[in-house]
C-alpha positions as YAML, in Angstrom:
chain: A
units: angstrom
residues:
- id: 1
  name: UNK
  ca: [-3.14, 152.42, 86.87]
- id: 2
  name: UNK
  ca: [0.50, 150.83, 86.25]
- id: 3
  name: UNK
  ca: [1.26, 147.73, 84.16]
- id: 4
  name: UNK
  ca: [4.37, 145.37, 84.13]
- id: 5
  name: UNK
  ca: [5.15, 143.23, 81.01]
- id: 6
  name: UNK
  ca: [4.55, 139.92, 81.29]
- id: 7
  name: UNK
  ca: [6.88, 137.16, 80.33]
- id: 8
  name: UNK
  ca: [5.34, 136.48, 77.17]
- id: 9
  name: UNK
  ca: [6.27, 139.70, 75.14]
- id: 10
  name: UNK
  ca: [4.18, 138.81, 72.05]
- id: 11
  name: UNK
  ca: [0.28, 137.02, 71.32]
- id: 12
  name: UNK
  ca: [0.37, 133.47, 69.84]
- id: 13
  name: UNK
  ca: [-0.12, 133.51, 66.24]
- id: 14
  name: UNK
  ca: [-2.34, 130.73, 66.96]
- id: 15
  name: UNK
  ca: [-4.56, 132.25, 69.88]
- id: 16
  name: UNK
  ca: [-8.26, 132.73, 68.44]
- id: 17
  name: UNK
  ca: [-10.14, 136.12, 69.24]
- id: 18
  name: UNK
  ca: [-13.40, 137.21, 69.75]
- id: 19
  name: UNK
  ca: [-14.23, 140.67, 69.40]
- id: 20
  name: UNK
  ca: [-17.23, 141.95, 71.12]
- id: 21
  name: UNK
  ca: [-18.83, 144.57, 69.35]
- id: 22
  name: UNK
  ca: [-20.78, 147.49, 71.19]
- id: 23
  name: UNK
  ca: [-23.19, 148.72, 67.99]
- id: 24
  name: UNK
  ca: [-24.29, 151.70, 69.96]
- id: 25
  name: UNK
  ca: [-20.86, 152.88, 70.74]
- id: 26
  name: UNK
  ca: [-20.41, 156.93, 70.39]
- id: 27
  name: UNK
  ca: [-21.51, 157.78, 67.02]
- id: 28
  name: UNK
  ca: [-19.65, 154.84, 64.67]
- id: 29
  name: UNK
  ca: [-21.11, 153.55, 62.05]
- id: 30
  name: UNK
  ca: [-21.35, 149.74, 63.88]
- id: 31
  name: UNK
  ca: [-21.17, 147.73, 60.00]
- id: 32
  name: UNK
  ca: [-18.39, 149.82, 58.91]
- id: 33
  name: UNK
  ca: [-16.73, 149.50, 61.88]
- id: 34
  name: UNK
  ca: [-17.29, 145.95, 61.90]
- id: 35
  name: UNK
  ca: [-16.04, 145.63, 58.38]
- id: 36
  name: UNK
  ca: [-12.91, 147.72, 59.42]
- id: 37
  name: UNK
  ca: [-12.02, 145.57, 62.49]
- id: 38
  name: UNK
  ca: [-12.33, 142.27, 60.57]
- id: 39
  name: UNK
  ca: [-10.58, 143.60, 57.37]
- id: 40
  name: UNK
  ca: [-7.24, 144.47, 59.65]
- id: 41
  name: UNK
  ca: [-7.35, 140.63, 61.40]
- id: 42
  name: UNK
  ca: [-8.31, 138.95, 58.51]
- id: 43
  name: UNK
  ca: [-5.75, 140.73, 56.48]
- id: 44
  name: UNK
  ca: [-2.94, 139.57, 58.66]
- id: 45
  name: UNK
  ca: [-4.63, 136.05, 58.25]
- id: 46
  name: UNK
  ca: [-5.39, 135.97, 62.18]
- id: 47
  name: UNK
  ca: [-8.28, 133.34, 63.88]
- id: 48
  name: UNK
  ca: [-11.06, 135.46, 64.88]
- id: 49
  name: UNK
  ca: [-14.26, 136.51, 65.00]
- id: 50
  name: UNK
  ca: [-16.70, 139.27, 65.41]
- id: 51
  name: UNK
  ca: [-19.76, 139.64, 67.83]
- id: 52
  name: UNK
  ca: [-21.92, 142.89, 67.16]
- id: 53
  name: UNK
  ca: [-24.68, 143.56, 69.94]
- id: 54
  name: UNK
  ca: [-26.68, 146.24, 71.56]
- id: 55
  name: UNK
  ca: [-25.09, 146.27, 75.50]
- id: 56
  name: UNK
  ca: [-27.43, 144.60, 77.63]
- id: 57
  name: UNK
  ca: [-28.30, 140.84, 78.65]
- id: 58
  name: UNK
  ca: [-27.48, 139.62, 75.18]
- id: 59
  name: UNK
  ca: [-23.75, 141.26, 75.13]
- id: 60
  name: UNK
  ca: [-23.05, 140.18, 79.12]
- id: 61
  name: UNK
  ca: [-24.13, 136.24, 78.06]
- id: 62
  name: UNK
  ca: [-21.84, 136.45, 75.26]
- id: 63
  name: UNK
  ca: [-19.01, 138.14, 77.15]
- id: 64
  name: UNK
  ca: [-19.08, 135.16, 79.55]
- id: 65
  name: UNK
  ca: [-19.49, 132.52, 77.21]
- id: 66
  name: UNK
  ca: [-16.79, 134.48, 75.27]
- id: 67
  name: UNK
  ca: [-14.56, 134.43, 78.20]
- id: 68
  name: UNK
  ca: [-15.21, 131.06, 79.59]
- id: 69
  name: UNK
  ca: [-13.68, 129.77, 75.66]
- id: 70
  name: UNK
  ca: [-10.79, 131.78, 76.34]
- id: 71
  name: UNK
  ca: [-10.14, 130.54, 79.12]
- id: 72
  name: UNK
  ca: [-10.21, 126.71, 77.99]
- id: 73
  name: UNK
  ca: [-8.30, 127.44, 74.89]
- id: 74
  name: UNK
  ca: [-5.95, 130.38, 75.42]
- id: 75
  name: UNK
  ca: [-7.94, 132.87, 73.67]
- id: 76
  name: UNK
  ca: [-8.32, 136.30, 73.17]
- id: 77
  name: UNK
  ca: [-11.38, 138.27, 74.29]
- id: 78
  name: UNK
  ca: [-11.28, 141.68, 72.47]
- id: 79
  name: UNK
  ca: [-14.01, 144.78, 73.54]
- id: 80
  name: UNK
  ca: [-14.46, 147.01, 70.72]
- id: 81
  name: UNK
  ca: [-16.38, 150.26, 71.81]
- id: 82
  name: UNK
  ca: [-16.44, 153.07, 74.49]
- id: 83
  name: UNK
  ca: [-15.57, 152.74, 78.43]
- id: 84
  name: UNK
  ca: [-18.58, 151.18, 79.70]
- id: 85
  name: UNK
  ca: [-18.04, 148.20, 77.22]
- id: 86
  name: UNK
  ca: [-14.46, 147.70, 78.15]
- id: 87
  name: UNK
  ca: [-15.60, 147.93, 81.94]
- id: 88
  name: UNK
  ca: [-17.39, 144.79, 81.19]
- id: 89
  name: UNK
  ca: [-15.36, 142.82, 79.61]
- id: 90
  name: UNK
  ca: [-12.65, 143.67, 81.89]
- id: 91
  name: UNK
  ca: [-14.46, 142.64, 84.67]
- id: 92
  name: UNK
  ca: [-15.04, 139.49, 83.35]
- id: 93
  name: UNK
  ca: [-11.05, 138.75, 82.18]
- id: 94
  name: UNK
  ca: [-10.29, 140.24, 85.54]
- id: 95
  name: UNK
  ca: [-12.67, 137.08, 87.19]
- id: 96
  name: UNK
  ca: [-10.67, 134.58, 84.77]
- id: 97
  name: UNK
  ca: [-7.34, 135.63, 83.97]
- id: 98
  name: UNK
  ca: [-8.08, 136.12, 80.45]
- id: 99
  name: UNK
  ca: [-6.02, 137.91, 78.14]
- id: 100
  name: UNK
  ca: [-7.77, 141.29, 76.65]
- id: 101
  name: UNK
  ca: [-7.38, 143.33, 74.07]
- id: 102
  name: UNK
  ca: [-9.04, 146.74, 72.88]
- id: 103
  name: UNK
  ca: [-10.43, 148.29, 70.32]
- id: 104
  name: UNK
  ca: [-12.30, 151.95, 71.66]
- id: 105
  name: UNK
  ca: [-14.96, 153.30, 70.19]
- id: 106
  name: UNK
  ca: [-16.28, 155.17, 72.63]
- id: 107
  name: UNK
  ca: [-16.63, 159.52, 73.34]
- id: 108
  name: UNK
  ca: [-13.54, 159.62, 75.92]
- id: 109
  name: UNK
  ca: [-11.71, 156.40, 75.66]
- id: 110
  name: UNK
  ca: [-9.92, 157.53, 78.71]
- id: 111
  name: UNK
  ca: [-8.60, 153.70, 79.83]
- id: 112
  name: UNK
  ca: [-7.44, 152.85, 76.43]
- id: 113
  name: UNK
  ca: [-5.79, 156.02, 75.43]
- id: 114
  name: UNK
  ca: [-3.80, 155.47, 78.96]
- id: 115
  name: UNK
  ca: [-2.48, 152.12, 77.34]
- id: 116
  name: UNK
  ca: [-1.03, 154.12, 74.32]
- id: 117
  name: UNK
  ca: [-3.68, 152.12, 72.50]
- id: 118
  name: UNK
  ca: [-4.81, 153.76, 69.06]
- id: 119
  name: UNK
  ca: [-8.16, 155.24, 68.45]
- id: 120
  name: UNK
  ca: [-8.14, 154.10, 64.79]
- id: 121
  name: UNK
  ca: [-10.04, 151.14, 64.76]
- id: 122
  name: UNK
  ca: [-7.65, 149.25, 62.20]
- id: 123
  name: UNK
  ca: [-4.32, 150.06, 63.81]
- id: 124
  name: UNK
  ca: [-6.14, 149.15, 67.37]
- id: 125
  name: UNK
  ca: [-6.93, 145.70, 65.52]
- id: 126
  name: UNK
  ca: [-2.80, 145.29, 64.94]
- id: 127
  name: UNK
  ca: [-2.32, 145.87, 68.21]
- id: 128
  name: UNK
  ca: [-3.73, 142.53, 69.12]
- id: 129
  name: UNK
  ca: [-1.34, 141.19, 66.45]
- id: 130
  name: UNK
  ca: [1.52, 142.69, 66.76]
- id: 131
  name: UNK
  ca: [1.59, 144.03, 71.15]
- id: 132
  name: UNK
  ca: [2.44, 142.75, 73.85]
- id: 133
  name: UNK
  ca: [0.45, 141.57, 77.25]
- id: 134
  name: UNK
  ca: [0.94, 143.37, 80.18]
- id: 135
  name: UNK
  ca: [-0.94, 143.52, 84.02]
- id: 136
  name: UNK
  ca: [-2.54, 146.95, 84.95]
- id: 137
  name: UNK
  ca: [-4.14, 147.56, 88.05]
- id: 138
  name: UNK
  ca: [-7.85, 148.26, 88.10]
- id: 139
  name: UNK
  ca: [-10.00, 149.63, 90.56]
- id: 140
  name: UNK
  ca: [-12.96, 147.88, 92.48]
- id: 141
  name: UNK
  ca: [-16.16, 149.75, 94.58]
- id: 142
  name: UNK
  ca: [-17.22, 147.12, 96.10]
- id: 143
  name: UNK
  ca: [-17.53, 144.19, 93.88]
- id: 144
  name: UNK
  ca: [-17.51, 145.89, 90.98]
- id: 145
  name: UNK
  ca: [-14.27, 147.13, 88.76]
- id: 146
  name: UNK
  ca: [-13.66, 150.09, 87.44]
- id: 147
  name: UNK
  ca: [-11.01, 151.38, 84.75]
- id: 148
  name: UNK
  ca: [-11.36, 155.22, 85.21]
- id: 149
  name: UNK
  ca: [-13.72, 156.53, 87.50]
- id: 150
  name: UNK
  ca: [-16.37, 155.83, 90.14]
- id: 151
  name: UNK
  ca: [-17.93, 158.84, 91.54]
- id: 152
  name: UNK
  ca: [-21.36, 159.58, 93.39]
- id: 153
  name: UNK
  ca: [-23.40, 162.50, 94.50]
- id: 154
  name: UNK
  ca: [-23.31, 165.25, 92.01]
- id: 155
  name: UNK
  ca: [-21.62, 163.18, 89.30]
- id: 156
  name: UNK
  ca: [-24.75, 160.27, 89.35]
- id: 157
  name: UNK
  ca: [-26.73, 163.53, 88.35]
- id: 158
  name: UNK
  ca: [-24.20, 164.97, 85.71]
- id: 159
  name: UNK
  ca: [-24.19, 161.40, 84.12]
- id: 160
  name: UNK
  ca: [-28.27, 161.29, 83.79]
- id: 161
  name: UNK
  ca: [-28.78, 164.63, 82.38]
- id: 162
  name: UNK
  ca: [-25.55, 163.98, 80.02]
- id: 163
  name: UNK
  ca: [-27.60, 160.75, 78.62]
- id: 164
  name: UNK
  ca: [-30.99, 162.24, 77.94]
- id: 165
  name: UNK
  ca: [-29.33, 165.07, 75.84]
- id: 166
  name: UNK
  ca: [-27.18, 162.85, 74.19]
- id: 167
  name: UNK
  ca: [-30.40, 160.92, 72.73]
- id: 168
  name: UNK
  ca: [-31.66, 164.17, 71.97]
- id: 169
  name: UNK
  ca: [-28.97, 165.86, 70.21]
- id: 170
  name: UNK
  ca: [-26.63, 162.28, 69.62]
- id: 171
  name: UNK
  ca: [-23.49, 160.86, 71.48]
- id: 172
  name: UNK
  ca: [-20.68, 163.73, 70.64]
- id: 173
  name: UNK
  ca: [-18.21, 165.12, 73.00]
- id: 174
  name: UNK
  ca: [-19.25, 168.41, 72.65]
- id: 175
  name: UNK
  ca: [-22.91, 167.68, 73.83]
- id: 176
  name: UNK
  ca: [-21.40, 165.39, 76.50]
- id: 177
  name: UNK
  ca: [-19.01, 168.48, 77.50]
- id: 178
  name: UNK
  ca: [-22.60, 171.40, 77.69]
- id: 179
  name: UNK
  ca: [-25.06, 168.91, 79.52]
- id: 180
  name: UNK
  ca: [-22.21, 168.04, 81.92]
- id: 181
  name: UNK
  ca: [-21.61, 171.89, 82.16]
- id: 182
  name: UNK
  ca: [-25.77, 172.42, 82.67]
- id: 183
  name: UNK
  ca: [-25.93, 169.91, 85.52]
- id: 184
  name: UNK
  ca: [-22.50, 171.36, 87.30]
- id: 185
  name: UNK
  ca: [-24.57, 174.86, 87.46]
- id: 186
  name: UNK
  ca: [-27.88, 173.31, 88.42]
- id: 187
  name: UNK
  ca: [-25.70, 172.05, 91.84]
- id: 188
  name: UNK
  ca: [-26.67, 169.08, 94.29]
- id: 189
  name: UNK
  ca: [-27.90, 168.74, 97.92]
- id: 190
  name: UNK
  ca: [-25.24, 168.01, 99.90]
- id: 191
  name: UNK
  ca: [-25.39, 165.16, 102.02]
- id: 192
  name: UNK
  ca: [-23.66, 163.73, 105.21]
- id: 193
  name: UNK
  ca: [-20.83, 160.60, 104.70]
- id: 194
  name: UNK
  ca: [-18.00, 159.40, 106.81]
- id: 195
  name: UNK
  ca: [-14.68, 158.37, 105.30]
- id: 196
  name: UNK
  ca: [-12.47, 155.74, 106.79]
- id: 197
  name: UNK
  ca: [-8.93, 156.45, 104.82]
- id: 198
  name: UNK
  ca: [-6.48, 153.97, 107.16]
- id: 199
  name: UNK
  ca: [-6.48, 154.77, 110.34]
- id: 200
  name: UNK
  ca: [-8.54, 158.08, 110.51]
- id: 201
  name: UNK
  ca: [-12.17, 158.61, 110.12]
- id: 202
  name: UNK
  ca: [-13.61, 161.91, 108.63]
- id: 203
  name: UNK
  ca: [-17.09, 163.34, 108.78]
- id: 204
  name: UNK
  ca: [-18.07, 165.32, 105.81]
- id: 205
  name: UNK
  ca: [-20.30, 167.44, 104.27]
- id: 206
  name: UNK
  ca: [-20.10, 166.82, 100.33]
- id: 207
  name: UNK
  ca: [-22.14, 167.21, 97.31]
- id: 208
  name: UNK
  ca: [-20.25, 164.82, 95.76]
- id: 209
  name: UNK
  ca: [-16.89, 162.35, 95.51]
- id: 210
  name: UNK
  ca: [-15.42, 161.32, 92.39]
- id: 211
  name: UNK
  ca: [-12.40, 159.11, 92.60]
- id: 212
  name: UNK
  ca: [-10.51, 158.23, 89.49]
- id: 213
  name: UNK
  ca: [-7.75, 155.45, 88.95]
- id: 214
  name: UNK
  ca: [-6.72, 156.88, 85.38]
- id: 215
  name: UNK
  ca: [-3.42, 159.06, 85.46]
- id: 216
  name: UNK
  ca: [-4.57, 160.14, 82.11]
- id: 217
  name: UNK
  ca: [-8.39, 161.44, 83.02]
- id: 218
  name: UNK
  ca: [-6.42, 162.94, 86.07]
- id: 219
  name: UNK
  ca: [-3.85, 164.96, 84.51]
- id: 220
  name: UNK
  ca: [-6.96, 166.42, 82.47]
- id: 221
  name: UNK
  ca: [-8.42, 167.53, 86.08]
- id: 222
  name: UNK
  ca: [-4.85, 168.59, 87.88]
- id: 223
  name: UNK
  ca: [-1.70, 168.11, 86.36]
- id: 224
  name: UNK
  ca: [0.06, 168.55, 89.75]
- id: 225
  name: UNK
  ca: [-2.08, 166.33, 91.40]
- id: 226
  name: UNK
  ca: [-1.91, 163.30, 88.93]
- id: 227
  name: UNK
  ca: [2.10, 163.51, 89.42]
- id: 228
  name: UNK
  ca: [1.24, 163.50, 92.57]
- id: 229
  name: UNK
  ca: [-1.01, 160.23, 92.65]
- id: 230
  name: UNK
  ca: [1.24, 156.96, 92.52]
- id: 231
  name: UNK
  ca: [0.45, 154.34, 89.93]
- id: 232
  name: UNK
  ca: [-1.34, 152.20, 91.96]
- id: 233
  name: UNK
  ca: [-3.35, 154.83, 93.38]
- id: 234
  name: UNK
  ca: [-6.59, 156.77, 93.61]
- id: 235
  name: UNK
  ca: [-7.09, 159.96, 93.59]
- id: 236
  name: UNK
  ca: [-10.22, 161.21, 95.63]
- id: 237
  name: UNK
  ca: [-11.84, 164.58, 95.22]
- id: 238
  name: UNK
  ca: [-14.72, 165.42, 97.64]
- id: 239
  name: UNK
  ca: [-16.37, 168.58, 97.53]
- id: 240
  name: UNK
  ca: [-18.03, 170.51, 100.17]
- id: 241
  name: UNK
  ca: [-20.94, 172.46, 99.43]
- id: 242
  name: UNK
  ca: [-20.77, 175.11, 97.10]
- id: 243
  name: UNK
  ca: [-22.67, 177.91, 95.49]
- id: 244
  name: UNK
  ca: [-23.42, 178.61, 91.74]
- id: 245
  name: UNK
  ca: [-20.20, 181.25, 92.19]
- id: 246
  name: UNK
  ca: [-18.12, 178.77, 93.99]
- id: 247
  name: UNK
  ca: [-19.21, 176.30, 90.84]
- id: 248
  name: UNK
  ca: [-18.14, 178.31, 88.40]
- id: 249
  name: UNK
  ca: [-15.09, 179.06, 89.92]
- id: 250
  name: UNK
  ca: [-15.00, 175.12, 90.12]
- id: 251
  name: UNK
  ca: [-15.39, 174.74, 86.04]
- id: 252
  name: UNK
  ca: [-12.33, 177.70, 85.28]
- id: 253
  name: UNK
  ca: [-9.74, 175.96, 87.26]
- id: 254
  name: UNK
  ca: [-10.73, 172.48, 85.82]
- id: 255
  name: UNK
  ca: [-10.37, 173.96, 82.30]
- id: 256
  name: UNK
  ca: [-7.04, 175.53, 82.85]
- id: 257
  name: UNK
  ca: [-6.25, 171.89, 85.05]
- id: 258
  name: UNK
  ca: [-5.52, 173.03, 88.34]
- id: 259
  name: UNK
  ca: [-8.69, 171.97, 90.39]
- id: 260
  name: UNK
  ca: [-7.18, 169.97, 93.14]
- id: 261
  name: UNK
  ca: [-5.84, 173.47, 94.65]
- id: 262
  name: UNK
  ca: [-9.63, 175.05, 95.14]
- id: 263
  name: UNK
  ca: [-10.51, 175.38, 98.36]
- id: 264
  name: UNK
  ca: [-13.90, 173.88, 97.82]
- id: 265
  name: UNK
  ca: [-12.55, 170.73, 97.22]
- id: 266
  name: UNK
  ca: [-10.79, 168.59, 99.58]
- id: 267
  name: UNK
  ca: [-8.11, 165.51, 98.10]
- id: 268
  name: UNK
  ca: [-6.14, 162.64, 98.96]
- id: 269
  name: UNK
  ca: [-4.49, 159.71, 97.22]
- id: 270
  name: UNK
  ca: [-4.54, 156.17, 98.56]
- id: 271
  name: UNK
  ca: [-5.30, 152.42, 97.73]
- id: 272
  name: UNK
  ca: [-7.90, 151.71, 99.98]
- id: 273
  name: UNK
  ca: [-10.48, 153.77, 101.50]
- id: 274
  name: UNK
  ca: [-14.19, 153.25, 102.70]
- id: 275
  name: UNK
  ca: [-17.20, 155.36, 102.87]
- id: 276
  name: UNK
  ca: [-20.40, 155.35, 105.40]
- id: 277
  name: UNK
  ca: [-23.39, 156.83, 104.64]
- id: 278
  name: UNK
  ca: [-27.29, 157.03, 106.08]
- id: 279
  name: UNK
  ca: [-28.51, 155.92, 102.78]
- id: 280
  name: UNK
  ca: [-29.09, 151.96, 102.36]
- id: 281
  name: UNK
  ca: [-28.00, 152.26, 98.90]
- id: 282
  name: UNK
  ca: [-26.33, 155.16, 96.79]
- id: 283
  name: UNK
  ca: [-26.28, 155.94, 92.61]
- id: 284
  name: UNK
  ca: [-22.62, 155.44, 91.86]
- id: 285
  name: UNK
  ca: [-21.07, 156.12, 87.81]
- id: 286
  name: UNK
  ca: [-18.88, 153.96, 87.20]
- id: 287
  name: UNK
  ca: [-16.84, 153.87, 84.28]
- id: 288
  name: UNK
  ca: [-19.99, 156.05, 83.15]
- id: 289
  name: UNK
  ca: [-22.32, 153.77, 83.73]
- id: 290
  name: UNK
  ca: [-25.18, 154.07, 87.11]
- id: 291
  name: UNK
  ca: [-25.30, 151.62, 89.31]
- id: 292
  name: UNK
  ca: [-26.88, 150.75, 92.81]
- id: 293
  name: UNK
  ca: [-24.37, 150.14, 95.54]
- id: 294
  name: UNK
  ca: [-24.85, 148.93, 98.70]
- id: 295
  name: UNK
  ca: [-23.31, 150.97, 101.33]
- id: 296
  name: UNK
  ca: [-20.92, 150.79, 103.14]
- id: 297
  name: UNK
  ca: [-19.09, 151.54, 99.86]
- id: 298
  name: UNK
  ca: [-15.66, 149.80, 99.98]
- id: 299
  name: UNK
  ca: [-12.73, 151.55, 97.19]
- id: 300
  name: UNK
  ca: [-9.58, 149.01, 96.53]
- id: 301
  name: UNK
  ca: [-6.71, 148.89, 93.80]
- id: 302
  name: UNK
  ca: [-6.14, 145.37, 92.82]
- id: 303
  name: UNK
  ca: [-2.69, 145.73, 91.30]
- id: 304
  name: UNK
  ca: [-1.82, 144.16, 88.29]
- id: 305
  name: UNK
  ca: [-5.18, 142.26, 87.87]
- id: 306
  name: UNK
  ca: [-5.58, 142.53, 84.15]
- id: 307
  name: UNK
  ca: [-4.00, 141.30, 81.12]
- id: 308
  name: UNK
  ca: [-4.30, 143.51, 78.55]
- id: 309
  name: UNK
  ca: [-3.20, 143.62, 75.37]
- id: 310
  name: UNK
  ca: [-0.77, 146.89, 74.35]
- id: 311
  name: UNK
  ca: [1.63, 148.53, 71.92]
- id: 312
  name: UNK
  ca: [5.17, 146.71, 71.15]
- id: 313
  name: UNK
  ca: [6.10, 149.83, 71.76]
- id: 314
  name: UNK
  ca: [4.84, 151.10, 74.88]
- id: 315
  name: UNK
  ca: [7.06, 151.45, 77.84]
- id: 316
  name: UNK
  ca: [6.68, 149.52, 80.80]
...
């Protein structure tokens, strides 16, 4: 993901905002945090105002209608919790070439923190205030966007059991971090793809293929390999089947951030890729979120698609 700054190097004092409120996100308190986020724009007497809803049909209607306004009038449309909200409203600004700010409240906040954009949920508010607007790129699997990740096989399974602990035991990292460990152990039946990367075509074996757009979540998986990765790249992992040994082996060398170099995994950066399978449809997490996609499954960068809404002091 790479961003250039956009003519207009501050927000109108006069745009209005609407923030869309995820009340579910991670484990905030959804009234204080709505009290929070409208204390900091009220404060700094901006035209706003704030929308807090459970994700679902409610929140997408309101999103569009939200976006749709902006459009019309120059507006802001703000998403104020964790990645799968800011997926949504992204994809929506994305469609309209609306501006967008954010305010995370989410367990990983992976495409935020990229931006430089503050976890605090009153100096994120600022931001909108105070930053500037610049274009990132974003990724797309088929038609849908995604701001970090997009991943299927192994992953689609990680992400499952991940959610039924969390309602057990609550939406914390560390209970994210052992149910994601738990499902990495329990392993996945591999299954047979092709990959069309340019001009070559590969037949693989894999148990899964994650591919990530977010220098950030990638220098937390390889250091070498995200310096590796241009901008407006992705980086695609696909691994070949592997045993509970070969797992574990898997989980050391992504803790100490050197997994690109295992031999169980093979990787390859590029902005455009596509992927065949037997399968009709496939589970793909994107952004953290399951969804159905038809295959073939077609990966893209569309560079500097979004208008988002960062630091002053971020560099371009």
């Amino acid at each position: 993901m790479t961003g250039s700054t956009s003519p207009q190097a501050h927000i109108s004092p006069n745009s209005a905002i609407t923030v869309l409120l995820n009340a579910h996100a991670g484990d905030t308190n959804a009234e204080a945090f709505r009290k929070e986020v409208a204390d900091a724009l009220a404060g700094a007497g901006a035209s706003f105002r704030v929308l807090a809803m459970t994700p679902g049909k409610e929140f997408l209607a309101a999103a569009r209608q939200a976006v749709r306004e902006a459009k019309d009038n120059d507006g802001i449309v703000v998403a104020a919790g964790g990645d799968g909200t800011i997926n949504t409203v992204a994809a929506l600004c994305c469609e309209h070439d609306v501006k967008m700010g954010i305010i995370p409240a989410g367990t990983f906040n992976y495409f935020a923190r990229d931006l430089s954009i503050p976890t605090d949920a009153a100096e994120a508010a600022r931001v909108l205030l105070e930053g500037r607007i610049e274009r990132v790129s974003v990724g797309y699997i088929n038609d849908r966007i995604f701001l970090n990740n997009a991943s299927f096989g192994l992953y689609s399974k990680l992400i499952r059991h991940r959610e039924e602990v969390k309602s057990k035991f609550g939406r914390f990292r560390i209970v994210a971090v052992l149910a994601a460990l738990v499902s990495l152990l329990r392993g996945q039946k591999p299954f047979a793809i092709a990959l069309h990367v340019k001009k070559e075509s590969l037949v693989r074996k894999t148990s899964m293929v994650f591919v990530t757009n977010n220098l950030m979540q990638l220098a937390h998986i390889d250091r070498e390999f995200a310096q590796q990765t241009p901008e407006d790249g992705m980086a695609v992992f696909v691994m070949r089947p592997t045993t509970r040994l070969d797992m574990c082996r898997l989980i050391l060398r992504g803790a100490m951030r050197n997994l690109a170099s295992d031999s169980n995994l093979e990787t390859f950066c590029t902005d455009r890729f596509d992927v065949e399978s037997r399968r009709k449809a496939v589970d793909v997490v994107v952004d953290g979120e399951i969804v159905k996609c038809r295959t073939p499954l077609s990966f893209r960068v569309a560079r500097e698609s979004l208008q988002v809404i960062v630091p002053a002091r971020t560099a371009a």
